[in-house]
C-alpha positions as CSV (number, residue, x, y, z in Angstrom):
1,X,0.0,0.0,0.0
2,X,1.1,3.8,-1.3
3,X,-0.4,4.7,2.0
4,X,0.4,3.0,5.4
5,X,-2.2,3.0,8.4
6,X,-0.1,3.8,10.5
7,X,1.3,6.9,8.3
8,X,-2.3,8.4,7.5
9,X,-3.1,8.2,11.2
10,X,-0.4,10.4,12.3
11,X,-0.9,12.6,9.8
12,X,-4.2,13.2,10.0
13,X,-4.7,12.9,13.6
14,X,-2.7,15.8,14.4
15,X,-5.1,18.0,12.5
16,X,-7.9,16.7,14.4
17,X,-9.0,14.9,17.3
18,X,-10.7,12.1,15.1
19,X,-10.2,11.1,11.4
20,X,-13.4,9.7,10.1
21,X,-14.7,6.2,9.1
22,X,-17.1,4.3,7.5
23,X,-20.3,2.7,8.8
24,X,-22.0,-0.2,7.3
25,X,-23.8,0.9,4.1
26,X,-25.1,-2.5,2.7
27,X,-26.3,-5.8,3.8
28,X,-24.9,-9.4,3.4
29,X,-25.0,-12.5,5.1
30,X,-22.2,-13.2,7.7
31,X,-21.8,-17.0,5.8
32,X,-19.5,-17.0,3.3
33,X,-22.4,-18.6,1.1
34,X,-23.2,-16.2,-2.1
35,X,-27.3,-17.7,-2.3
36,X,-27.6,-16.2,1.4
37,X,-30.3,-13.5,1.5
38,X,-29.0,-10.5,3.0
39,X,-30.2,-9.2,5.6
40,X,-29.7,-5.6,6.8
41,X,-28.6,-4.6,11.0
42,X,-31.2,-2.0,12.5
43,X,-29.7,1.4,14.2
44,X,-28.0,1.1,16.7
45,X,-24.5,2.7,18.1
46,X,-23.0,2.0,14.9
47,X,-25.1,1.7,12.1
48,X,-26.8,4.9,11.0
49,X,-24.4,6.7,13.0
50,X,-21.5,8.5,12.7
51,X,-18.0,6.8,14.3
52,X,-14.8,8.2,14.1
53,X,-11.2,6.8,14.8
54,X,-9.8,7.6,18.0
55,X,-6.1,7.0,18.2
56,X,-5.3,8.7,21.3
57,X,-1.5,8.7,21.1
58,X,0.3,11.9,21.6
59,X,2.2,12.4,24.4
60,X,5.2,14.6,26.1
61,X,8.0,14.6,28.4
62,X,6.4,15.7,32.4
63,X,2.7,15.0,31.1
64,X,2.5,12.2,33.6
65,X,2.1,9.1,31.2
66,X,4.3,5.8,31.1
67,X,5.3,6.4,27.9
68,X,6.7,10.0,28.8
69,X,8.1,10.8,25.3
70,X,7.0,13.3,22.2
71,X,5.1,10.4,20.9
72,X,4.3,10.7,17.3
73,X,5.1,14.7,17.4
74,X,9.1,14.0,16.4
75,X,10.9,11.9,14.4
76,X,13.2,11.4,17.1
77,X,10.9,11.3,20.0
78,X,13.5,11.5,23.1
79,X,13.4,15.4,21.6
80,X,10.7,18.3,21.1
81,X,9.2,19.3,18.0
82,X,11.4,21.4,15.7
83,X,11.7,22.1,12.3
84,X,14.2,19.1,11.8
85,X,12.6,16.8,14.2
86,X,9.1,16.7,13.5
87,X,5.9,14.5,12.3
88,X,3.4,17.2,12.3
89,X,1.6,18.2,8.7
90,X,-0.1,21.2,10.1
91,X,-0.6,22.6,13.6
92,X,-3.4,21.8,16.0
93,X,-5.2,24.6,17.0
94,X,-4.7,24.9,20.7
95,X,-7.0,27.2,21.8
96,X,-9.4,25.2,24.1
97,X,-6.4,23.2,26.1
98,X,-5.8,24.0,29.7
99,X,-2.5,21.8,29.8
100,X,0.4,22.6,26.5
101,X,4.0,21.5,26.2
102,X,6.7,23.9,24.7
103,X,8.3,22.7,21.8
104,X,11.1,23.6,20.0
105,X,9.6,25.6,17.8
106,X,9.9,29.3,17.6
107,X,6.4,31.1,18.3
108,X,3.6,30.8,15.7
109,X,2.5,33.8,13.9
110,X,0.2,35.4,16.3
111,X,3.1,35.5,19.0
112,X,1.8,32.4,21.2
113,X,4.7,30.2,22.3
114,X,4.7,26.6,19.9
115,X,3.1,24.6,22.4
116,X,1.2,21.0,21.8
117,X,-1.1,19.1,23.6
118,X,-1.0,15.2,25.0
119,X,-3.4,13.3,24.4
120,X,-2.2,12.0,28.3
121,X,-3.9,14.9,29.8
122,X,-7.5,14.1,30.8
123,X,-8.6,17.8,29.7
124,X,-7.3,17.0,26.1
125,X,-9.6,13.7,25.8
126,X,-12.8,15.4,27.3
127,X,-12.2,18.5,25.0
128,X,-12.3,15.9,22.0
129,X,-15.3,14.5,23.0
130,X,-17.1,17.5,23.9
131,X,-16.1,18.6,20.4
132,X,-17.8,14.7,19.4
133,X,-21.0,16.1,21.2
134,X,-21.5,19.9,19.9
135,X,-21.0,18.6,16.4
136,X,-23.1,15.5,16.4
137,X,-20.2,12.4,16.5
138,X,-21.8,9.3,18.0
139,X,-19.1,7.0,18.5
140,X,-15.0,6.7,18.9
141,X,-13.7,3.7,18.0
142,X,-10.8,3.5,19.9
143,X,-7.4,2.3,18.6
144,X,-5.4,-0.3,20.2
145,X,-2.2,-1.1,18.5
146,X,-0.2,-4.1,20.1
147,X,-0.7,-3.3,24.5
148,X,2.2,-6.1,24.9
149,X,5.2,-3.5,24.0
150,X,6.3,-0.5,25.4
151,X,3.5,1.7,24.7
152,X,0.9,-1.2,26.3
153,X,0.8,1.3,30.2
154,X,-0.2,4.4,28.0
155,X,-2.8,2.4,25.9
156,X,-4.4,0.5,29.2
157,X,-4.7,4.5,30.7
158,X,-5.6,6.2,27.5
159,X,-8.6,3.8,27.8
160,X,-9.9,4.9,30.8
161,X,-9.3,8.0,30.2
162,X,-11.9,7.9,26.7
163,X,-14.6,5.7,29.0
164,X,-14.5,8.7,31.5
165,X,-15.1,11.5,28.5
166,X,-17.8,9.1,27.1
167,X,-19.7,8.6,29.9
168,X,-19.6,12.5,30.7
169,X,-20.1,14.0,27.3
170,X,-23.1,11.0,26.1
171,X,-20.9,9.6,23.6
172,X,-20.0,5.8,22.3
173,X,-16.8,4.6,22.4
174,X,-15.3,0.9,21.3
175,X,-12.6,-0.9,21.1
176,X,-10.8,-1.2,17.6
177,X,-7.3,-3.5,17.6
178,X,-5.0,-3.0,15.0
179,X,-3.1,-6.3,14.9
180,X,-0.2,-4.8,12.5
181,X,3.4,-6.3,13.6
182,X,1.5,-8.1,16.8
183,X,3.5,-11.5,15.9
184,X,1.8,-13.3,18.3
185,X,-1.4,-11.6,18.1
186,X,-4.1,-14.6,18.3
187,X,-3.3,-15.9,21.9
188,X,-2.4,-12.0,23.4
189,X,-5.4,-10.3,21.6
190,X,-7.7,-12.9,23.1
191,X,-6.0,-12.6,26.5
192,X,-5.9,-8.7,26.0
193,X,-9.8,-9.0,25.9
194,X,-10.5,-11.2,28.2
195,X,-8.0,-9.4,30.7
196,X,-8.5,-6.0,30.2
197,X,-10.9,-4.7,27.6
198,X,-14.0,-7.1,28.0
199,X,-14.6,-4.6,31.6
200,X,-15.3,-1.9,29.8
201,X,-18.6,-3.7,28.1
202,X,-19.8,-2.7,31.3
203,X,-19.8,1.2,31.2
204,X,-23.2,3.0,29.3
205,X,-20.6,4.3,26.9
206,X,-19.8,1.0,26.0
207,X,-20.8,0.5,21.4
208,X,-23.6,-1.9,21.0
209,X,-24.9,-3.1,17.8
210,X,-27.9,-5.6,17.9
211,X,-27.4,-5.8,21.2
212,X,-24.1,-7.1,21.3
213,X,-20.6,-4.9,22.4
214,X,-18.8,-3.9,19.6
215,X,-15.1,-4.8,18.7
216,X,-13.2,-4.0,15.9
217,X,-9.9,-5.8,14.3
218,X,-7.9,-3.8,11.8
219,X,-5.6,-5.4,9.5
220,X,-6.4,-9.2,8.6
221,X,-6.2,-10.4,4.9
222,X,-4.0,-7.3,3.7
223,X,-0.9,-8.4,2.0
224,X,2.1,-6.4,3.7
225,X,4.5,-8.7,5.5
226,X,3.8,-7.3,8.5
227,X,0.3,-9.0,8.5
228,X,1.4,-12.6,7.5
229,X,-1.3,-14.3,9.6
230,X,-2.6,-17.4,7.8
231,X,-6.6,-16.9,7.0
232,X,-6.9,-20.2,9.5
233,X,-5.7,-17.6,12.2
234,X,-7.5,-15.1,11.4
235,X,-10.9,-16.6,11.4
236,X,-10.6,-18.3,14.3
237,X,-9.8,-14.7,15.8
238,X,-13.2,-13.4,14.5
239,X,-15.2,-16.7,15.6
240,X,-13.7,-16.3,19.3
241,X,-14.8,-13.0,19.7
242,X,-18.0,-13.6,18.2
243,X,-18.4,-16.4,20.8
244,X,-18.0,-14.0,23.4
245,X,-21.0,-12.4,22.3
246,X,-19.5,-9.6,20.3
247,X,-20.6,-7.9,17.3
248,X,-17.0,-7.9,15.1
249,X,-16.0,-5.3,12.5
250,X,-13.0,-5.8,10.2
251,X,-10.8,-3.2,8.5
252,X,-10.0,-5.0,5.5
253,X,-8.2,-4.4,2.3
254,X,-9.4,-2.7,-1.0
255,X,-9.7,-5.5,-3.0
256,X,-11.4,-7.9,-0.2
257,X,-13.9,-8.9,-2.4
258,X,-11.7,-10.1,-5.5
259,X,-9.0,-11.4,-3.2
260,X,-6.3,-9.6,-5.2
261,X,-3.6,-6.3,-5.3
262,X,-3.7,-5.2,-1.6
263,X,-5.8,-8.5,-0.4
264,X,-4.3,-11.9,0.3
265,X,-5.9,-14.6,-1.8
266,X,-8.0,-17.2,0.0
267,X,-9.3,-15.2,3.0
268,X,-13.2,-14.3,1.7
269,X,-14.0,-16.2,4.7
270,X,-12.7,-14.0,7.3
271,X,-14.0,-11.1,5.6
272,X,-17.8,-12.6,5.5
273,X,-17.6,-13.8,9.1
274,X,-17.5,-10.3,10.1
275,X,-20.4,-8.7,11.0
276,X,-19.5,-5.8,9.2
277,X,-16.8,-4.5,7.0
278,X,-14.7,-1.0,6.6
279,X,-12.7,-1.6,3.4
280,X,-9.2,0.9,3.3
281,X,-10.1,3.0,0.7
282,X,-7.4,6.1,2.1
283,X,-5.9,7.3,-1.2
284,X,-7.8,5.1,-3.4
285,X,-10.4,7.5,-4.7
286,X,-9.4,11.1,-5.9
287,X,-12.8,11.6,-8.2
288,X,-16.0,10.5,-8.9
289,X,-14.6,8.2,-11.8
290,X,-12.7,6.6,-9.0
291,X,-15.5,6.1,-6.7
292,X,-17.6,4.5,-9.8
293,X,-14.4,2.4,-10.5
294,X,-14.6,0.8,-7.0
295,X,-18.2,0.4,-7.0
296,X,-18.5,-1.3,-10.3
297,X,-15.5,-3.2,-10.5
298,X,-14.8,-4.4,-6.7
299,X,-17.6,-3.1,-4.7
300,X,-15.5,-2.6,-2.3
301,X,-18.4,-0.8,-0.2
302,X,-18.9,-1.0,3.5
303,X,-21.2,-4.0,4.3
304,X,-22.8,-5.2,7.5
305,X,-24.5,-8.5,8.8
306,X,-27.0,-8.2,11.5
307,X,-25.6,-11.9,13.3
């Protein structure tokens, strides 16, 4: 892919506190059977609403978290922001944060020191989702990247932190691994859930679709070497969390439905036991010609199963 995950989300999420994502648009059946009638999921904290990635992973030296670094605000992260050390495409407009860090940077324009937030700082989450509430975001799904490294204290508190702005602002939040370079991601994720995340079913916040908590996995079938999980793996990752009652979205390649280009062959049956799909469609469409393209040719479109 032109475009990595990982890259689009720092760059977009510095602009913003969320970068949007798709909700299901179409029905199908979760079997992997193409005579099965589909069958459409009714409203509920994701269908017919608006969700929007919530990556939560900005950080500085003295803000208080484990991680205590300029995480993803410099290329070399041990030292502030400057105009040879830095990740950021444009500059967050800081405005409504209590709690800044001085970078390296000399002051903007208007005279105010270059100062950035972290997304550490409790005041920083709520003011997202405040922002979530006055302009009518439902739900955050809530990115958790591999909790087993060295950024696994920071993602455990940054969790708490976004069911405490939830809960206080009336918004929706879920959990959404990405399993990119988790090596040995079907044992941890499952622990990871059962462990940690399953508790937070419990809060009002909490996504439910059909009932059933929401959880999202991010990455399986895409054919980068960093996600070189056989489809055997994968599926039985999407079954087990199904058995624990949980309604599963996958971020899947492109090309899920051919099985080609950015898609592994052989894996349609992962993508259809999903109860809904988000196909990565980041720098695939720059025009309505391109948007026809992937209707007709793929149709790679979001699609949801109400199991």
């Amino acid at each position: 892919m032109a475009i990595t995950r990982r890259t689009f989300l720092a760059a977009s999420a510095a602009t913003a506190a969320a970068g949007t994502t798709v909700g299901g648009a179409l029905a199908a059946s979760a079997s992997s059977s193409t005579t099965a009638t589909p069958v459409a999921s009714p409203p509920g904290d994701v269908v017919g609403k608006i969700t929007v990635g919530y990556q939560g992973w900005f950080a500085a030296p003295g803000d208080g978290s484990p991680i205590n670094v300029w995480w993803h605000w410099s290329q070399n992260n041990s030292q502030p922001p400057s105009p040879t050390n830095t990740t950021i495409y444009s500059w967050p407009d800081m405005r409504e944060y209590t709690t800044s860090f001085q970078t390296a940077y000399q002051n903007l324009g208007n005279g105010q020191p270059a100062k950035l937030f972290s997304s550490y700082t409790q005041q920083t989450v709520d003011t997202h989702f405040r922002w979530m509430q006055e302009h009518g975001c439902d739900t955050a799904a809530l990115q958790r990247f591999n909790p087993t490294g060295g950024e696994g204290p920071t993602r455990d508190a940054m969790a708490a932190k976004v069911r405490q702005a939830a809960e206080q602002f009336g918004r929706k939040f879920y959990i959404m691994y990405d399993a990119t370079a988790w090596t040995n991601m079907q044992p941890e994720m499952k622990a990871d859930w059962t462990n940690k995340m399953k508790a937070y079913t419990a809060s009002p916040a909490y996504a439910k679709q059909n009932g059933k908590p929401v959880v999202c996995i991010w990455g399986f079938g895409f054919n980068e070497a960093n996600k070189a999980w056989p489809a055997s793996v994968c599926l039985d990752v999407v079954n087990w969390f199904k058995g624990q009652g949980c309604y599963v979205i996958g971020g899947v390649p492109t090309h899920w439905r051919p099985g080609n280009e950015d898609s592994r062959a052989g894996y349609l049956d992962v993508y259809h036991a999903f109860n809904m799909i988000s196909p990565w469609m980041v720098g695939r469409i720059s025009d309505v010609a391109g948007a026809d393209h992937y209707r007709t040719a793929d149709r790679s479109v979001s699609t949801t199963s109400p199991a």
